[in-house]
C-alpha positions in Angstrom: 146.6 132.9 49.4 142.9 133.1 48.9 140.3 135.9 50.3 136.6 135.1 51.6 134.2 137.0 49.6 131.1 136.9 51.2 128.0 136.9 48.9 125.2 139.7 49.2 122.7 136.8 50.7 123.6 134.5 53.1 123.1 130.9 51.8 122.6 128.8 55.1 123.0 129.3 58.9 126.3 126.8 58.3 127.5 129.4 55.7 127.5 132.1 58.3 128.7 130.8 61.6 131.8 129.2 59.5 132.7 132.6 58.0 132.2 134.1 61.4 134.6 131.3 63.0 136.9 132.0 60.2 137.4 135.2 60.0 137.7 135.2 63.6 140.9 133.4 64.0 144.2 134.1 62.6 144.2 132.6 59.2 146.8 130.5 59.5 145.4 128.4 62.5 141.7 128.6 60.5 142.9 127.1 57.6 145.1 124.4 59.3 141.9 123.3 61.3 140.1 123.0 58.3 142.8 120.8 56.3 143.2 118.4 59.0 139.7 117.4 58.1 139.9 117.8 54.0 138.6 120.9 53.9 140.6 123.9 51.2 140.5 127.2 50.7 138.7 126.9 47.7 135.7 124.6 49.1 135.7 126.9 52.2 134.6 129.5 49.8 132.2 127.4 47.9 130.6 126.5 51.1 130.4 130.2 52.1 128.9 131.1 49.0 126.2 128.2 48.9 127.6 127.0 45.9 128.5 123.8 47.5 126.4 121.9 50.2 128.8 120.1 52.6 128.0 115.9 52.8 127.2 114.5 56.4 130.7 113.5 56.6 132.4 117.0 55.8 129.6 118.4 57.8 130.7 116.3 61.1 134.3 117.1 59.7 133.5 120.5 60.6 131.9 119.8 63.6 134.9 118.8 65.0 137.5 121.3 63.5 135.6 124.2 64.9 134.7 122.9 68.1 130.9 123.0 67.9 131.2 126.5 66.2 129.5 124.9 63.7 127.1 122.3 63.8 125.8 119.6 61.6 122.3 121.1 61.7 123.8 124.5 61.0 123.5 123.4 56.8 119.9 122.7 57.0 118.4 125.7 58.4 118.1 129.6 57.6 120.5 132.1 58.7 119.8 133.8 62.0 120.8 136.7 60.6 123.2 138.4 58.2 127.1 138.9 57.6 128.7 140.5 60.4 125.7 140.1 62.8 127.5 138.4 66.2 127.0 134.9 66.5 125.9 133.5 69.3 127.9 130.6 71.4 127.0 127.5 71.6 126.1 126.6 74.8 126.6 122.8 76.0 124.1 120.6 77.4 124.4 118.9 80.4 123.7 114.8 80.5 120.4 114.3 82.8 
């Protein structure tokens, strides 16, 4: 059993909103989501640390374990703020 450290800078808006969604569920039910798509403990923690970049497939991956928590385009951009700075919702679309 693993702890998140959280690095001083925050590498990516992807790196933030799935430390927030993570440490915002009980760990048991975070982790399972993430395994069901391939995803450990140990490259959850690379990804939170920028260390490791997540590939279009693990990034969809993730997608869909955290319910839209996290989005693809979440990787490619700069955090909207810092650690422990709320995150806002994600709020759906409608179809025209």
């Amino acid at each position: 059993m693993g702890k998140l450290f959280l690095p001083a800078k925050v590498p990516n808006e992807g790196a933030r909103r799935l430390a927030a969604w993570f440490l915002s569920r009980p760990a048991i039910r975070a982790r399972s989501a993430l395994a069901s798509v391939g995803i450990d403990f140990g490259k959850l923690d690379r990804m939170v640390t920028g260390e490791l970049l997540p590939g279009a497939d693990e990034r969809f991956a993730i997608t869909l374990a955290t319910g839209d928590a996290v989005t693809v385009r979440d990787w490619s951009v700069a955090p909207r703020g810092r650690w422990g700075d709320p995150v806002p919702a994600r709020k759906m679309r409608r179809a025209a």
